[in-house]
Structure formats: C-alpha cells, structure tokens
C-alpha positions as a Markdown table, in Angstrom:
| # | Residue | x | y | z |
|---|---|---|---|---|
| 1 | Unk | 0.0 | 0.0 | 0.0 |
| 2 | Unk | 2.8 | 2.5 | 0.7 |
| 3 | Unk | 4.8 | 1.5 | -2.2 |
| 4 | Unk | 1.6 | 2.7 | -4.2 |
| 5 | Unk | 0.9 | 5.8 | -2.7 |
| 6 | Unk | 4.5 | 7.0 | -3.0 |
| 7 | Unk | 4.0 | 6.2 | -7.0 |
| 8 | Unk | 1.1 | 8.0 | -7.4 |
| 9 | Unk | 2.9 | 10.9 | -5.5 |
| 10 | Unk | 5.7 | 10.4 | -7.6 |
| 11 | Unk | 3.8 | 10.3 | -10.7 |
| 12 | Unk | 1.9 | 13.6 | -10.0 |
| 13 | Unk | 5.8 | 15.3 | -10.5 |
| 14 | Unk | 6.4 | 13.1 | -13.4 |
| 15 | Unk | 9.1 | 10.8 | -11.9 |
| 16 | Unk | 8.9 | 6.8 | -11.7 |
| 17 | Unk | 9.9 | 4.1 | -9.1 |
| 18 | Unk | 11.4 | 1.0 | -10.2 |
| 19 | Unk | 13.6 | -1.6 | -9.0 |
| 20 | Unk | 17.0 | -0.8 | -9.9 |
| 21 | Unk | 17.3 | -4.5 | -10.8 |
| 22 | Unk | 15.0 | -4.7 | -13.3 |
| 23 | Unk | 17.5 | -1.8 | -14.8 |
| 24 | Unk | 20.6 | -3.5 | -13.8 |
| 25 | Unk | 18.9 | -6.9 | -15.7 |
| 26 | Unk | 17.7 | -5.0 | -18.6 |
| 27 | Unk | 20.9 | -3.6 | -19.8 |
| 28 | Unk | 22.8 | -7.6 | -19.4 |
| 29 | Unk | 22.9 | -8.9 | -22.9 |
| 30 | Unk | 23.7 | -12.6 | -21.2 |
| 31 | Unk | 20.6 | -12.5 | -19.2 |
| 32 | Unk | 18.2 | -10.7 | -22.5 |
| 33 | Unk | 19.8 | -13.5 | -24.8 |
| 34 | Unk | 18.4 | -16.3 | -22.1 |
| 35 | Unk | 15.3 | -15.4 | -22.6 |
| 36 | Unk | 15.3 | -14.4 | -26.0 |
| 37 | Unk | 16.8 | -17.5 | -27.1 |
| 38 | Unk | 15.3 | -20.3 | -24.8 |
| 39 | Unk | 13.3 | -21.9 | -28.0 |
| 40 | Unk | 15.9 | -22.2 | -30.0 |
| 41 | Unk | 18.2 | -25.3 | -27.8 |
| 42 | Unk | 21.2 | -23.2 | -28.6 |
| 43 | Unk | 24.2 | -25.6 | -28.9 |
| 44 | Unk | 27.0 | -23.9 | -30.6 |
| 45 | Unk | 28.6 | -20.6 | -29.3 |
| 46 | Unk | 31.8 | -18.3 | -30.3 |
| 47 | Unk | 32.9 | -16.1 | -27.7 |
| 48 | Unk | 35.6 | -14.0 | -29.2 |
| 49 | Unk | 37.9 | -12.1 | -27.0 |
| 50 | Unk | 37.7 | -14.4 | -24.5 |
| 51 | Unk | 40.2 | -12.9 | -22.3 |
| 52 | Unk | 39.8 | -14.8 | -18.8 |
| 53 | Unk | 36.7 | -16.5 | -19.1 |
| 54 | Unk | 34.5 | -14.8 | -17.6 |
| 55 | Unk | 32.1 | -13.9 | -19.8 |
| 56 | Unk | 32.4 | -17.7 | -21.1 |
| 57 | Unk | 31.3 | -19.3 | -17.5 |
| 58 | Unk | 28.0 | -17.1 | -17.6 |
| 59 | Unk | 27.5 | -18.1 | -21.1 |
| 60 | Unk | 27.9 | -21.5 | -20.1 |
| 61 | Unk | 25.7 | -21.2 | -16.7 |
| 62 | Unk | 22.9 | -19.6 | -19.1 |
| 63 | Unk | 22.9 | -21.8 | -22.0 |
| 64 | Unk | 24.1 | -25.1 | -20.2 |
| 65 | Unk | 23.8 | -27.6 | -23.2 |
| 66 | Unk | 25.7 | -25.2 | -25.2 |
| 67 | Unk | 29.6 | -25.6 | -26.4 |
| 68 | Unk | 31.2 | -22.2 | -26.0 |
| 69 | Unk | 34.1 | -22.0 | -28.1 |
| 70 | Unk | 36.5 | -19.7 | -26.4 |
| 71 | Unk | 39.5 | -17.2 | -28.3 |
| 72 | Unk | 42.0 | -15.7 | -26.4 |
| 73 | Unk | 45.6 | -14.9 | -28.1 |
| 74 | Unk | 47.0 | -13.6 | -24.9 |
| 75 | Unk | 49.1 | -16.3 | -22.8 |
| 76 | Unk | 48.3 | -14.8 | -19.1 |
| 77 | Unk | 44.1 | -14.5 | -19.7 |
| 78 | Unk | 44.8 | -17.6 | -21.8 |
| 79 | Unk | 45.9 | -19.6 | -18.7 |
| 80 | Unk | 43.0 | -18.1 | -16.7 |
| 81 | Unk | 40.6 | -19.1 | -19.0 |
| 82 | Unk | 41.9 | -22.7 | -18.9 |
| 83 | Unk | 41.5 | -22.8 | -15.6 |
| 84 | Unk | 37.8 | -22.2 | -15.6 |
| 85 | Unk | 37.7 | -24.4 | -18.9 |
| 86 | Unk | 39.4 | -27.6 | -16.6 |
| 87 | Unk | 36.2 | -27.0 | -14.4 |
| 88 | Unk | 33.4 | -26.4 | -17.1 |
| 89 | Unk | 34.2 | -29.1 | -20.1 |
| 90 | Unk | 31.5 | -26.8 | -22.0 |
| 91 | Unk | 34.3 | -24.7 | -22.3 |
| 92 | Unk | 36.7 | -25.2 | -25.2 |
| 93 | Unk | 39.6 | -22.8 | -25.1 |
| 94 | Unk | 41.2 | -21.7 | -28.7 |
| 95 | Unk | 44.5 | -19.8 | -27.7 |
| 96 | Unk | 44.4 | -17.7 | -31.6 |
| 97 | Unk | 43.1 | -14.6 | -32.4 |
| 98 | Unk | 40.0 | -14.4 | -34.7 |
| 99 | Unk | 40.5 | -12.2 | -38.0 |
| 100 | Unk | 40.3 | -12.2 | -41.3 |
| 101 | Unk | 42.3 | -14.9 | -42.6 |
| 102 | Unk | 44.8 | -18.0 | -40.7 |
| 103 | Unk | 48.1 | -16.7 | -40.1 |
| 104 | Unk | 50.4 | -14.9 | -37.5 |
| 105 | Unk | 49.9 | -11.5 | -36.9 |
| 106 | Unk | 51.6 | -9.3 | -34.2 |
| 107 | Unk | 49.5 | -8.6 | -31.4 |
| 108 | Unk | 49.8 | -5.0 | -29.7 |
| 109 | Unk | 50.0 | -5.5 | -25.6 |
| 110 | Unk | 49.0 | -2.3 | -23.7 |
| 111 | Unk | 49.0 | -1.1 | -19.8 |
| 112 | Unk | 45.7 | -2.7 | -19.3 |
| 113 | Unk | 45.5 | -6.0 | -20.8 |
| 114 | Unk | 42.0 | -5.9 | -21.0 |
| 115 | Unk | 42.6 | -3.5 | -24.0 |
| 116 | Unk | 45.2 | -5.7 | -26.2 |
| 117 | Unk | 44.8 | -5.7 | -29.7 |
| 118 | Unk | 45.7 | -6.4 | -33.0 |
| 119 | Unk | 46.0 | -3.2 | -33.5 |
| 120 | Unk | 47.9 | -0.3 | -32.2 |
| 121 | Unk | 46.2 | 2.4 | -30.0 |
| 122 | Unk | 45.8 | 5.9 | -31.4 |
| 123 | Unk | 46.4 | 9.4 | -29.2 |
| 124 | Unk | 42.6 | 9.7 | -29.7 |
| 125 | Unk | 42.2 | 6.6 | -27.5 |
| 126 | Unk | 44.6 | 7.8 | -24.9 |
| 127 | Unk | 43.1 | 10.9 | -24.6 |
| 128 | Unk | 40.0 | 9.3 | -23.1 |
| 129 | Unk | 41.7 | 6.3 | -21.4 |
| 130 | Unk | 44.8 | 7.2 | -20.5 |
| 131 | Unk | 48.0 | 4.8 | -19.9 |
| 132 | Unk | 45.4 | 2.1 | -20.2 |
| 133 | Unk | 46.0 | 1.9 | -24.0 |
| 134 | Unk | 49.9 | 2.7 | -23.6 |
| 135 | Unk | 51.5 | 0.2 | -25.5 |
| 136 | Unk | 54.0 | -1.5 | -23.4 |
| 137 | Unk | 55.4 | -4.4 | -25.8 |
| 138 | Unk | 53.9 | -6.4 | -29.1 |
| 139 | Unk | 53.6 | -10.4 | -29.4 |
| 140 | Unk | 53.3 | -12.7 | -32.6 |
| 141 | Unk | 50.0 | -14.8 | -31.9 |
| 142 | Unk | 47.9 | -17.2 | -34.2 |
| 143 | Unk | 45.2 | -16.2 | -36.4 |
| 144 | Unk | 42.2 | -18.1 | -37.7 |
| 145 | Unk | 39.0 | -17.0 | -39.8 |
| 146 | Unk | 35.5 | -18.2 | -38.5 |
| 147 | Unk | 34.8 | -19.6 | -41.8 |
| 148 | Unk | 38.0 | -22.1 | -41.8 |
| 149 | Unk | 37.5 | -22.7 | -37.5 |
| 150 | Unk | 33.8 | -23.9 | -38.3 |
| 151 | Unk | 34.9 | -25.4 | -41.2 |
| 152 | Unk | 37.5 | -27.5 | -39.4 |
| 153 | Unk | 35.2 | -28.6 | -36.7 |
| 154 | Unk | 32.5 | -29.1 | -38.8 |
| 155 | Unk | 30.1 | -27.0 | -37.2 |
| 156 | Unk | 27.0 | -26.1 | -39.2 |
| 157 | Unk | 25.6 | -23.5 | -37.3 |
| 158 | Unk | 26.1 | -20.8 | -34.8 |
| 159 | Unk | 23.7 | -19.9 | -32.3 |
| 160 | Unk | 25.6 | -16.9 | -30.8 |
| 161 | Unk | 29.1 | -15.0 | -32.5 |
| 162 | Unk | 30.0 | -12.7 | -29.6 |
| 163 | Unk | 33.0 | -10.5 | -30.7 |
| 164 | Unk | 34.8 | -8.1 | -28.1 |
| 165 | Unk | 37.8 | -8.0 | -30.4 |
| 166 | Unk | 39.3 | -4.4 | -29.3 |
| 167 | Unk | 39.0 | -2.7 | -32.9 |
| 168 | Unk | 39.4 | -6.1 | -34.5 |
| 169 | Unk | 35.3 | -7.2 | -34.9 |
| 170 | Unk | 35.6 | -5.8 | -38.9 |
| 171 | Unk | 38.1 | -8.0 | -39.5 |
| 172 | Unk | 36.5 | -11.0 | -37.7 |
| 173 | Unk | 33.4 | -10.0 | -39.2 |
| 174 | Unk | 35.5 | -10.4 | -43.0 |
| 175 | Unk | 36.7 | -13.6 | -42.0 |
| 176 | Unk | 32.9 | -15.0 | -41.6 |
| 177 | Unk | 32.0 | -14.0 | -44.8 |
| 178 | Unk | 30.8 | -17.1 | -45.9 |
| 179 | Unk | 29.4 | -18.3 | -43.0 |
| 180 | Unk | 26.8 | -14.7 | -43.0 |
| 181 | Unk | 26.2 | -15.5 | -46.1 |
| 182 | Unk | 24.6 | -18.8 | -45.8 |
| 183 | Unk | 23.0 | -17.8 | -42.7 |
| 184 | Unk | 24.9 | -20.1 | -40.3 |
| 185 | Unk | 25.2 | -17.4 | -37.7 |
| 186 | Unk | 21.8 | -16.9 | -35.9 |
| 187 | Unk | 22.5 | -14.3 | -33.5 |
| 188 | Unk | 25.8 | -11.7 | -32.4 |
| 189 | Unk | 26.9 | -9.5 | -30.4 |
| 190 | Unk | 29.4 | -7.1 | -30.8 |
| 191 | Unk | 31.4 | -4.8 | -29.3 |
| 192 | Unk | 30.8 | -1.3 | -31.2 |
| 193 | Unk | 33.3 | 1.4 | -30.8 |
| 194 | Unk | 32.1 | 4.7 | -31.2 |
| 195 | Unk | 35.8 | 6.6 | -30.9 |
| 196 | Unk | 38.9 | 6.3 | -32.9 |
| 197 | Unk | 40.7 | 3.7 | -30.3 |
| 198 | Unk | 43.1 | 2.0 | -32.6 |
| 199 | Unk | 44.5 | 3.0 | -36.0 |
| 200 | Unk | 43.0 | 1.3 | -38.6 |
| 201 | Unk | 40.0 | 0.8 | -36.9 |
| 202 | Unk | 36.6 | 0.8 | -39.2 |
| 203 | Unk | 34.0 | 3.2 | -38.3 |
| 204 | Unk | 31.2 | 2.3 | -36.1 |
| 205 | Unk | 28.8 | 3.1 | -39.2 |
| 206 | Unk | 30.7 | 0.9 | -41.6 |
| 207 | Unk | 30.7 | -2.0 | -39.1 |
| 208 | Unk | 27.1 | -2.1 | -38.3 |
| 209 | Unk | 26.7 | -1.0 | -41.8 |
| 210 | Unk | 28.1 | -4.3 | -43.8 |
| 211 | Unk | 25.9 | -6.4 | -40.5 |
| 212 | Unk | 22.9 | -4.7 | -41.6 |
| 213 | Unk | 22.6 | -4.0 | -45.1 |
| 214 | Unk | 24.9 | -6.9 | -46.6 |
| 215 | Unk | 24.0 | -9.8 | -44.2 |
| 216 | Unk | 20.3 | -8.6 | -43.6 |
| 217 | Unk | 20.8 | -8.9 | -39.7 |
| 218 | Unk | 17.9 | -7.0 | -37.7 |
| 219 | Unk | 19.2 | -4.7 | -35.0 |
| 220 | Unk | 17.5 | -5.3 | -31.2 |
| 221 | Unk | 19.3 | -3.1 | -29.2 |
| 222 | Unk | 22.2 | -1.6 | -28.0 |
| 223 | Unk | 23.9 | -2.5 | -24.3 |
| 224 | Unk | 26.4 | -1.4 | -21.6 |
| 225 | Unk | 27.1 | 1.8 | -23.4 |
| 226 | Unk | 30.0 | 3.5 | -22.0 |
| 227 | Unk | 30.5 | 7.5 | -22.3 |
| 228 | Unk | 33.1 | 10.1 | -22.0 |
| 229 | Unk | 32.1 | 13.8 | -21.0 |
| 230 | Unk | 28.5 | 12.7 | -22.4 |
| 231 | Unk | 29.3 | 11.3 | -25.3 |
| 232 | Unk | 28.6 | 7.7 | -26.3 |
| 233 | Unk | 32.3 | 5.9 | -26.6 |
| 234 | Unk | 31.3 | 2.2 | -27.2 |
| 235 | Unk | 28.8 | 0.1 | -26.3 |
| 236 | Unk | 27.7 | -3.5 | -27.3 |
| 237 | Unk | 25.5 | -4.8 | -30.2 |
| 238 | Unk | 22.5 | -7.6 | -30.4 |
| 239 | Unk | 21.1 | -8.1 | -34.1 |
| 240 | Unk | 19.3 | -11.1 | -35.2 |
| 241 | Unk | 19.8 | -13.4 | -38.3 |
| 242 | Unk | 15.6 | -13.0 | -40.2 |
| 243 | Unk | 15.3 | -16.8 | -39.6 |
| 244 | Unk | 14.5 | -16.2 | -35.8 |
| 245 | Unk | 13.5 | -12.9 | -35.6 |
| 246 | Unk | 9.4 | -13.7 | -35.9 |
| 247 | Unk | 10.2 | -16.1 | -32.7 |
| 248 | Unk | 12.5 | -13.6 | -31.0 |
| 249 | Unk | 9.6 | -10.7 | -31.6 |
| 250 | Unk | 7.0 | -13.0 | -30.2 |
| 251 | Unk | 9.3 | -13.6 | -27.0 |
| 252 | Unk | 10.3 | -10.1 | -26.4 |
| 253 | Unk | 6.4 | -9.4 | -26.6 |
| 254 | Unk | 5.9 | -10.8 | -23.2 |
| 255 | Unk | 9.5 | -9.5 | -21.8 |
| 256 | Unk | 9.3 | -6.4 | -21.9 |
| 257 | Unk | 7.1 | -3.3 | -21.1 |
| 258 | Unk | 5.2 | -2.0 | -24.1 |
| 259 | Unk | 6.9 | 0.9 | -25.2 |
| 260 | Unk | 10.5 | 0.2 | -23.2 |
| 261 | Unk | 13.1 | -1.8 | -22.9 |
| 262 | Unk | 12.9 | -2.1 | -19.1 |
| 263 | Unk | 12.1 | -6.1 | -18.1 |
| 264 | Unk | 8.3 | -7.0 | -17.7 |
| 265 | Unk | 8.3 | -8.5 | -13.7 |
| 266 | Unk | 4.6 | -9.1 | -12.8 |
C-alpha cells in the first residue's frame, strides 16, 4: 500500500519508481539473450575475446547444453581461462586470435591488458583512457577466420558469435563472410566502438553497416554503453539473423514493457 501511494505521489511530479534491478537486468545482454533464445536449444557458441573467461562461464551457466568456443591470443588471460575451462568441459579454449584470414599476426599488448589488440592504440584513444591503452610491448600470436575454424570442426551452425575483439570485430566479421552469407550465424553480439581507439579501426557506421545491409541482420538493441564527457564511446551490439527474428519478436512481446526496454516483472 505505501509503495503505491508514493507512486502515485511520484507520478503527480512526473518521476517513476522501479527496481534498480530490473534496470541493472535490462541492460545484461547474457541475461536478455536467455530469454530471448530459450526456444531455439542453442548448442554452438563463439565467444571472441575471451580474455579470462569470464564472460564464457556465464555463457555456459545460461545456455548449459551449449559448447562455448573460447578465443583468447594472450598467454596470461589464456591460462586463466583454462582454468575455468578444466572446471566447465562446456568450455573449449582456442589460444588464436579471430580475423580475417589463418596466419600470424603481431598482437599490440598495452597497460591494461584488458585493452590488447591487433591493432595499435591511437592518441585519440589515450586521450580518453589514459595509460590504459599505452602500449607497453607487441607479441606474434595465431590467427584463424571463423569460416576455416567452423569449417574445421564441422560446425553447421552458430547460435551466438559474440566479438569483443578491441578494434578487431571488422576484420572478424570479413573472415565470416561465408558463413553470414549462408545464414549459419543466428544471433551476435558485438562490441561497437564509437571513438577512434586503434589506428586502422573501421567506423562504427561501416561496421554495423556491412551487418545490416549486406548480411540482412535486424538490429535489437544496444547494451552497456559506455561514455566520455557525455558522449557515447562504445557500447555492445545484439542483431538477429531473419530466420528467428518472428520467434524472438514473439518472445520479447511478453518481456518487456510496451513501449520500453525495461524487463516485464509481474
């Protein structure tokens, strides 16, 4: 009874009370994705950019039956992520770098690991994060293409691509060009950056551009977005392959408020 008479009160100075869960759940692509995807007994999963796994285990703990095939290039997060892989055998760690084609490639290692990349940082970057993208050394690591990985393991179909590649999801993105094409790839998400972090990074528009227009992927929504003096910086990326889209709209129907994309708890 209190709880609705403070929001009417509220309501009368046009504010709103909510739980800050439902926010906090609302803006987790792992726990949307759960829902979203329940129908659909996903089995095969590429996380790329592993780094040390944990992003893997909640895929895993979401999606149990589910085979989460793992990237990380760098040896340190590498060992990490083995470790969780030697208690979760739905983890399959890959230590190579996903891209555009299978070679080596030299791999840029900055201040915070967590911001490694194929690529090397630009002052732009720096600007906004500071000695987190100083690069303090480069490595020579393995690289494969989706196409020849899926190939090789004789997977048919993806249920989820995430990318978190640092600059490098374009590339990645090239390197599953057959595999977009046929419509193996049911679902991604991708980490969109919005400012020039690395040189040779492609545009945020170009990126969600070729995802859009020459794969015919339908975007959902944008999550974790990250900012810098108010403007948007990165932030991730669901779209959804047509083939499940009708069965996604149906479930998101009954997910979410109306005209929101706040969590519909009854």
């Amino acid at each position: 009874m209190i709880k609705s008479i403070l929001k009417s009160f509220l309501n009368l100075f046009d504010y709103n009370i909510s739980r800050k869960s439902l926010y906090d759940k609302s803006d987790d692509p792992i726990y949307i994705l759960q829902f979203l995807l329940k129908s659909f007994h996903v089995r095969e999963i590429i996380d790329g950019g592993a780094s040390i796994g944990t992003f893997s285990q909640r895929l895993s703990e979401s999606f149990p039956s589910s085979k989460i095939h793992a990237f990380e290039p760098f040896q340190k997060h590498f060992d990490q992520l083995q470790e969780i892989a030697q208690k979760n055998n739905s983890i399959l760690p890959v230590k190579k770098c996903l891209s555009n084609n299978n070679n080596k490639k030299l791999f840029f290692l900055n201040q915070e690991a967590g911001t490694n990349s194929l690529l090397q940082s630009t002052k732009q970057g720096q600007t906004v994060y500071g000695n987190q993208l100083k690069q303090i050394g480069q490595i020579e690591v393995e690289c494969t293409s989706i196409d020849h990985y899926l190939h090789s393991k004789k997977i048919e179909s993806v249920d989820l691509l995430k990318l978190d590649l640092q600059g490098g999801e374009y590339n990645a993105i090239q390197g599953a060009s057959e595999s977009l094409s046929q419509g193996k790839i049911k679902s991604i998400l991708c980490e969109i950056l919005f400012e020039n972090h690395y040189e040779d990074q492609v545009s945020a528009g170009k990126l969600l551009k070729v995802l859009i227009d020459d794969y015919n992927f339908i975007f959902f929504n944008f999550y974790q977005s990250n900012y810098y003096n108010g403007k948007l910086i990165f932030a991730d990326v669901l779209l959804f392959h047509p083939s499940i889209i009708e069965e996604v709209k149906r479930k998101n129907k009954s997910l979410f408020l109306p005209y929101s994309n706040i969590i519909n708890y009854h």
